[in-house]
C-alpha positions in Angstrom: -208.9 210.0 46.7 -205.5 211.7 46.2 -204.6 214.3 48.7 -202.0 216.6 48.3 -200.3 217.2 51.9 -199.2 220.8 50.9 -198.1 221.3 54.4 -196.7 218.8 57.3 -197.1 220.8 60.1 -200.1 221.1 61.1 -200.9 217.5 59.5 -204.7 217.5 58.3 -205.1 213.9 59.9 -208.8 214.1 59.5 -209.0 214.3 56.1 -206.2 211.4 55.8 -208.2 209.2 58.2 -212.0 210.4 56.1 -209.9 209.2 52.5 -208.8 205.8 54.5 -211.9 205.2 55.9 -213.7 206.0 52.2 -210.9 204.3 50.0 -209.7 201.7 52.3 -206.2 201.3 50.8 -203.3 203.6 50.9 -200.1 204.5 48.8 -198.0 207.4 50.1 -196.1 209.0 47.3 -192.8 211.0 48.3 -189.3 212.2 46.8 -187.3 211.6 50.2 -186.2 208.3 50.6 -188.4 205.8 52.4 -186.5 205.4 55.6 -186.8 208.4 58.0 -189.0 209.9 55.4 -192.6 211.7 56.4 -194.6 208.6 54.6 -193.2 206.2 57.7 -195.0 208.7 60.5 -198.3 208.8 58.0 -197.8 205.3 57.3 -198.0 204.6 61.5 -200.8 206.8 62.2 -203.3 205.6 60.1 -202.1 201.8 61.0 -202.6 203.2 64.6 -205.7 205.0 64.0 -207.3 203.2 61.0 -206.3 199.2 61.1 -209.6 198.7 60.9 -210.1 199.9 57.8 -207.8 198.8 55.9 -208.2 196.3 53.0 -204.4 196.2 52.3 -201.2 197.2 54.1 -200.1 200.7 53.3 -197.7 200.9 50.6 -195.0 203.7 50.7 -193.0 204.7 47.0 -189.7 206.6 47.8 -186.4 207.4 46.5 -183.9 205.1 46.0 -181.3 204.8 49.2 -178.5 206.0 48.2 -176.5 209.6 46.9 -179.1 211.6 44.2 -177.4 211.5 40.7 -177.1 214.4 38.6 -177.4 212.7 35.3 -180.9 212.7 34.0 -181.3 209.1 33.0 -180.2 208.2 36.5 -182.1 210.6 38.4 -184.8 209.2 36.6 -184.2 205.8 37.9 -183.5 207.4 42.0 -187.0 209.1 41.9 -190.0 207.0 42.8 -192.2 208.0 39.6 -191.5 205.1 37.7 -191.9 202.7 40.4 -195.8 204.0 41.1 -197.4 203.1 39.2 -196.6 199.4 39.6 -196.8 199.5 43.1 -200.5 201.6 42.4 -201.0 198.7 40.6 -200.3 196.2 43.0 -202.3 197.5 45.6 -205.2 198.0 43.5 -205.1 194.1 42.7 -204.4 192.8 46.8 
């Protein structure tokens, strides 16, 4: 399943909790960095709500911690796009 939260507030938790409970294993995909980001609440509610369920710990892909470059190749690198897919991947194999 791939669900695109288009809007945080209100949070659709029952169609997060329905794709847990279908999929059993979840990566949260965001562009703000991982700590204070949106993906740790998510991240807590469906360990709270969910556990359960899941086959695998939930994985979370951010930005990188620290100041966003303006130069492509690094900004590149700070965005999480390249490092999804190996996490994707790692979480498909656990």
């Amino acid at each position: 399943d791939l669900l695109d939260l288009r809007t945080l507030q209100p949070m659709d938790w029952d169609a997060i909790y329905a794709s847990v409970k279908k999929t059993n294993k979840v990566i949260i995909l965001q562009e703000d960095t991982l700590f204070g980001g949106v993906a740790s609440d998510i991240s807590a509610m469906i360990m709270e709500n969910c556990f359960e369920y899941l086959d695998a710990p939930v994985r979370r892909v951010g930005s990188l911690e620290s100041a966003i470059p303006f130069m492509k190749t690094l900004e590149d690198q700070y965005l999480p796009k390249g490092r999804f897919e190996t996490e994707l991947k790692e979480l498909l194999a656990y």
